[in-house]
C-alpha positions as CSV (number, residue, x, y, z in Angstrom):
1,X,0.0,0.0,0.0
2,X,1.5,3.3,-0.9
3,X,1.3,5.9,2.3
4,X,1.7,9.7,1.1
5,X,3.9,11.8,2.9
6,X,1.0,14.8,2.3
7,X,-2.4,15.2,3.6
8,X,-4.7,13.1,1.5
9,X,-8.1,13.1,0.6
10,X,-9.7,11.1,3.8
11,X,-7.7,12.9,6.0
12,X,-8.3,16.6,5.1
13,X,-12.0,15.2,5.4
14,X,-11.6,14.1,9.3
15,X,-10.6,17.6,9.6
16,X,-13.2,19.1,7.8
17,X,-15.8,17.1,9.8
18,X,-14.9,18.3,12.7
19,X,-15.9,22.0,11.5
20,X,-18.7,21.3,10.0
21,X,-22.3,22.5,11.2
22,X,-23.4,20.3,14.2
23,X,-26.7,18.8,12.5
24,X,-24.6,17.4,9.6
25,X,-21.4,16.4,11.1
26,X,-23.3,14.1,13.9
27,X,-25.0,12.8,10.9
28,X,-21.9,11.9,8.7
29,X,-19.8,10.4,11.9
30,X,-22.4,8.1,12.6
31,X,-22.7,7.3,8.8
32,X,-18.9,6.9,8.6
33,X,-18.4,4.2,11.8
34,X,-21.7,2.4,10.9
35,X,-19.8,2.1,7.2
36,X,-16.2,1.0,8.7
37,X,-18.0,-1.0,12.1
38,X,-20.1,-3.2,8.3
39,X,-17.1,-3.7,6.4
40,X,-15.3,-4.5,9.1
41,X,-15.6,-8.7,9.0
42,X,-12.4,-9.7,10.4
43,X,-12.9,-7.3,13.2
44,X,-10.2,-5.4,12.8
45,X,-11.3,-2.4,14.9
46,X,-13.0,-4.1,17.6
47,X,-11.3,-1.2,19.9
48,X,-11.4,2.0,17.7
49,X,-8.8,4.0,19.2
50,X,-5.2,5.1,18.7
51,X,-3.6,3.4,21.8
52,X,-0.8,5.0,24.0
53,X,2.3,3.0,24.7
54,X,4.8,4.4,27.3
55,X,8.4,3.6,28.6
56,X,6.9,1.1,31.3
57,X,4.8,-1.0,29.0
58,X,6.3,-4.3,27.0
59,X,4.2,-4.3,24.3
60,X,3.8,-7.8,22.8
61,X,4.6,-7.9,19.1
62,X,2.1,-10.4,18.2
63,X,-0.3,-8.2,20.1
64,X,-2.3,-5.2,18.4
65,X,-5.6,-5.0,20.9
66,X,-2.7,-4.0,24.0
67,X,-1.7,-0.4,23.4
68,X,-5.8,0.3,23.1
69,X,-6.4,-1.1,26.5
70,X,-3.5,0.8,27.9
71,X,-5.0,3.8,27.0
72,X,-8.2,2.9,28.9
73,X,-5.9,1.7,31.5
74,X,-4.3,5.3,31.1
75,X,-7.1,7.1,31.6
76,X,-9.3,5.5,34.4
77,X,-5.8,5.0,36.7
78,X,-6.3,7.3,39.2
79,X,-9.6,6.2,39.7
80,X,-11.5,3.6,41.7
81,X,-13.8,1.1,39.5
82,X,-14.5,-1.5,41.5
83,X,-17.9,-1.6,42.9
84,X,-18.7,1.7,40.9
85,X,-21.9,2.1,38.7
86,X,-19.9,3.7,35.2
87,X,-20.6,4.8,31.9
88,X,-19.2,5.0,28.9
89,X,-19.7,7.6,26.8
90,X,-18.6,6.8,22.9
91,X,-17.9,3.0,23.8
92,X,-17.9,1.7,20.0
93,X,-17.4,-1.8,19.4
94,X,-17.1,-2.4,23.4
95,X,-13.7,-4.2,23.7
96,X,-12.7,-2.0,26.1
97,X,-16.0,-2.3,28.2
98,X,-15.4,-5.8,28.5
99,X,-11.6,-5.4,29.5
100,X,-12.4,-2.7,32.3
101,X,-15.8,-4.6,33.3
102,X,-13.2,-8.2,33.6
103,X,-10.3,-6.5,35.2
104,X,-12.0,-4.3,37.4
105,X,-15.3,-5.4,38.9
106,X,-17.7,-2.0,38.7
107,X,-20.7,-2.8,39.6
108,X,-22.1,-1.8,36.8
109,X,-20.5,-1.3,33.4
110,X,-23.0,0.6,30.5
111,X,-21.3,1.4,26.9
112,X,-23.1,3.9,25.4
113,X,-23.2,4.7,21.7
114,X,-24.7,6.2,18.9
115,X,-23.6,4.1,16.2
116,X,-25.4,1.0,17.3
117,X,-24.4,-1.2,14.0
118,X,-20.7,-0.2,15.3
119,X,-21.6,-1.7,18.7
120,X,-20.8,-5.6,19.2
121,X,-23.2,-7.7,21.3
122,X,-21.4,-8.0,24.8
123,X,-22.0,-11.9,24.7
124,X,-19.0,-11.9,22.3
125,X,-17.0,-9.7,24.5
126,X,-17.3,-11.0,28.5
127,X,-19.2,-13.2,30.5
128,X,-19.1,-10.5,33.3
129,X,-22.7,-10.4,34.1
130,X,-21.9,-6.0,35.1
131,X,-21.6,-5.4,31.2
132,X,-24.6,-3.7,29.4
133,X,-24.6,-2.0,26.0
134,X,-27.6,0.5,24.9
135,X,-27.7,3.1,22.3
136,X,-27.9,6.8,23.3
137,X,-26.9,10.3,22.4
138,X,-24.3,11.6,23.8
139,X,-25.8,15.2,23.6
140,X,-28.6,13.9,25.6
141,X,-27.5,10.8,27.8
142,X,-30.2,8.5,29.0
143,X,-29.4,8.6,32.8
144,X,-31.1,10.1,35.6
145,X,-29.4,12.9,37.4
146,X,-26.7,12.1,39.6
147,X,-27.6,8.3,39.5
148,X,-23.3,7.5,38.2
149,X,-20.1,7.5,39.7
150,X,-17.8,7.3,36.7
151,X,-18.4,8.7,33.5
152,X,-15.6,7.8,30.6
153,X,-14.6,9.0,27.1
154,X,-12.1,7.6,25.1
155,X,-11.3,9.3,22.1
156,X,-15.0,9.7,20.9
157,X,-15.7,13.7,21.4
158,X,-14.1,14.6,18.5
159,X,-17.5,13.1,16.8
160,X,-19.7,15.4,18.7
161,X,-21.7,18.5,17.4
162,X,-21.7,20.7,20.6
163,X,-18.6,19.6,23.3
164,X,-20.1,22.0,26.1
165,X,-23.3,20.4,25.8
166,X,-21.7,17.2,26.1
167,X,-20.0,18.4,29.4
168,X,-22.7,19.3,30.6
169,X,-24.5,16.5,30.3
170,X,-21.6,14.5,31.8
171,X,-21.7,16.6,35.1
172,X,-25.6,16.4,35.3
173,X,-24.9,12.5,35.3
174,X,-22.6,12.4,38.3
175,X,-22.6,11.5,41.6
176,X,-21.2,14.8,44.1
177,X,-17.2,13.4,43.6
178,X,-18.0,11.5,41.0
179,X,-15.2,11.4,38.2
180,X,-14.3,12.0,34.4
181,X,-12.2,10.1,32.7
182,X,-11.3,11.6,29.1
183,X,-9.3,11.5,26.1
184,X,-9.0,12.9,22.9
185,X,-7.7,13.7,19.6
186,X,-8.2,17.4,19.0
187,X,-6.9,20.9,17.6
188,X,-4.6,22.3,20.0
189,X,-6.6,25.6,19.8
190,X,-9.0,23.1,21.7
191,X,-7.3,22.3,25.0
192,X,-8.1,25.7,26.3
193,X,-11.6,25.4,25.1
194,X,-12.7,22.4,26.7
195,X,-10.9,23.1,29.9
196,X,-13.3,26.2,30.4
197,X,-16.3,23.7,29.5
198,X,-15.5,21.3,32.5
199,X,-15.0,24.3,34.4
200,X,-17.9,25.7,34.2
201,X,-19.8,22.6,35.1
202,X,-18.4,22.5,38.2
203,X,-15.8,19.5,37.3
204,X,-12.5,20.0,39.0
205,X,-9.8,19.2,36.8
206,X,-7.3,16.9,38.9
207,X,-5.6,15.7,35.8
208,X,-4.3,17.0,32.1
209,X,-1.7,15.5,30.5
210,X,-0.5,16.0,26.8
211,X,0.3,12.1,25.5
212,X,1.0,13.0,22.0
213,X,4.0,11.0,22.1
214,X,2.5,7.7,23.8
215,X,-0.3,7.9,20.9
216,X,2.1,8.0,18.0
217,X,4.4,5.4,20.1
218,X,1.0,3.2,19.8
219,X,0.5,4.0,16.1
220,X,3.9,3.3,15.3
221,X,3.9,0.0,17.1
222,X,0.6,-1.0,15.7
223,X,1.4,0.2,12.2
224,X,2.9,-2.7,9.8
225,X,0.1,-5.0,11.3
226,X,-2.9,-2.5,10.4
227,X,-1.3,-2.2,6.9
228,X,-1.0,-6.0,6.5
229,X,-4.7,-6.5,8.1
230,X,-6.4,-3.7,5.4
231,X,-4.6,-5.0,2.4
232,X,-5.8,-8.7,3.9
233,X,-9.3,-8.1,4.3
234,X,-10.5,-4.5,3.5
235,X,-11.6,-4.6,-0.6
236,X,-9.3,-1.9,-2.0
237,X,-11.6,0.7,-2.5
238,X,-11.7,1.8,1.2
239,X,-8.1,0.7,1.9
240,X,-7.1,4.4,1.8
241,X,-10.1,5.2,4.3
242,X,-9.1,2.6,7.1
243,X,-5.3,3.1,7.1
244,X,-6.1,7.1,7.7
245,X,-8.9,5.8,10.3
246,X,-6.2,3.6,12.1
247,X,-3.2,6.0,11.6
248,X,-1.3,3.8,9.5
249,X,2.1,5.6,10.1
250,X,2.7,8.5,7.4
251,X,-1.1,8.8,6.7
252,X,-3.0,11.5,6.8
253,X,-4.3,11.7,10.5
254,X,-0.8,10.4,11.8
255,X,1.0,13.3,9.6
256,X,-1.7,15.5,11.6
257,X,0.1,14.4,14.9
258,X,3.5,14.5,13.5
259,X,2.7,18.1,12.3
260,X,1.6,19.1,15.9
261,X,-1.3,20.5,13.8
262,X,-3.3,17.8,16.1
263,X,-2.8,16.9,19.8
264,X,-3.6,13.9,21.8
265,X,-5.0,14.8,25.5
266,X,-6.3,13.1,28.9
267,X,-8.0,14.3,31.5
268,X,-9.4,13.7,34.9
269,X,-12.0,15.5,36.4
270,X,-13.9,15.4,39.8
271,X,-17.5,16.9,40.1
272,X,-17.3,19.4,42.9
């Protein structure tokens, strides 16, 4: 597969999306990971995120599912599961659901998404009996007021048509000390922007870390073996799409990282 060193096609669109107005890109998102969750028969993006890799982790080379799980690992570490009632927000195909819900006992684990087709039963994931998937809005989450204790976002906001609203509707959900747990792909213009949103919904922001680096460390790790999976499986025609969806190194969306045009952030946040 030939990787350009320029921004292509698919990856000035992920860019584009992201400005467009909020009725039409929520539309075309949920269009676009219903397309890549149908093509997708070998499962390739069961866990539709970039990953993070750091100094500490030995990253099996026969592995490519690891650095994505590290990332939720990454994220919720500062936080208490077990025994929790959580949420997440933007949960996809629900491979990491089912790795938090095994590894870390909540009570209750929901994955919540928009994209339902993109969604995998969570029979195929877990036994843990703590594991529920539903489809729901983010911009209007189906929970009762201050009825969760853990609301998490991996790398899924970048989808949504109105980020303040979605904060909002994240703080509503909690629990008094209840917690965020988020990360995201985004402009760096945007860093700024949404800490002023959690902010002003009265989350405290314990944690915000830049992990640019660990990201790319992911994509570069998981690179050869996306490439050799999408010339494998994918039918030509959306090769180009899935290696700028999976940051096939020196595509696109990794080139927008390299750049510095794009950052990678985390956050932890504490309802006050």
């Amino acid at each position: 597969m030939k990787k350009g060193k320029g921004s292509s096609l698919i990856s000035v669109l992920f860019v584009t999306l992201i400005s467009l107005s909020p009725r039409l890109k929520r539309s075309l998102w949920k269009k676009w990971y219903n397309l890549l969750a149908s093509r997708d028969g070998q499962k390739l993006l069961v866990s539709m995120n970039y990953g993070y890799v750091d100094d500490e982790l030995m990253v099996s080379p026969t592995s490519n599912i690891q650095p994505q799980l590290r990332l939720y690992e990454h994220v919720i570490e500062s936080v208490p599961i077990a025994g929790r009632k959580v949420v997440e927000i933007g949960s996809g195909r629900g491979a990491g659901a089912a790795y938090i819900a095994e590894k870390h006992k909540p009570e209750m684990y929901v994955g919540v998404d928009l994209a339902c087709n993109a969604s995998m039963n969570s029979e195929s994931h877990s036994d843990s009996k703590s594991l529920f998937f539903v489809s729901g809005d983010a911009l209007s989450i189906p929970l009762k007021p201050g009825s969760v204790d853990v609301v998490v976002n991996i790398e899924s906001s970048h989808c949504y048509a109105d980020l303040e609203l979605f904060i909002q509707q994240v703080s509503l959900s909690l629990v008094d000390d209840g917690y965020f747990c988020y990360c995201d792909l985004m402009p760096f213009a945007r860093v700024d922007e949404l800490k002023q949103y959690l902010i002003k919904n009265g989350l405290v922001i314990e944690e915000c870390n830049n992990i640019t680096a660990n990201v790319m460390r992911a994509l570069d790790h998981d690179s050869q073996g996306h490439e050799d999976d999408i010339i494998k499986h994918v039918p030509w025609y959306l090769r180009k799409a899935f290696s700028d969806f999976a940051g096939v190194k020196d595509t696109g969306v990794y080139n927008l990282f390299r750049s510095g045009k794009f950052v990678y952030y985390s956050f932890l946040a504490k309802k006050s």
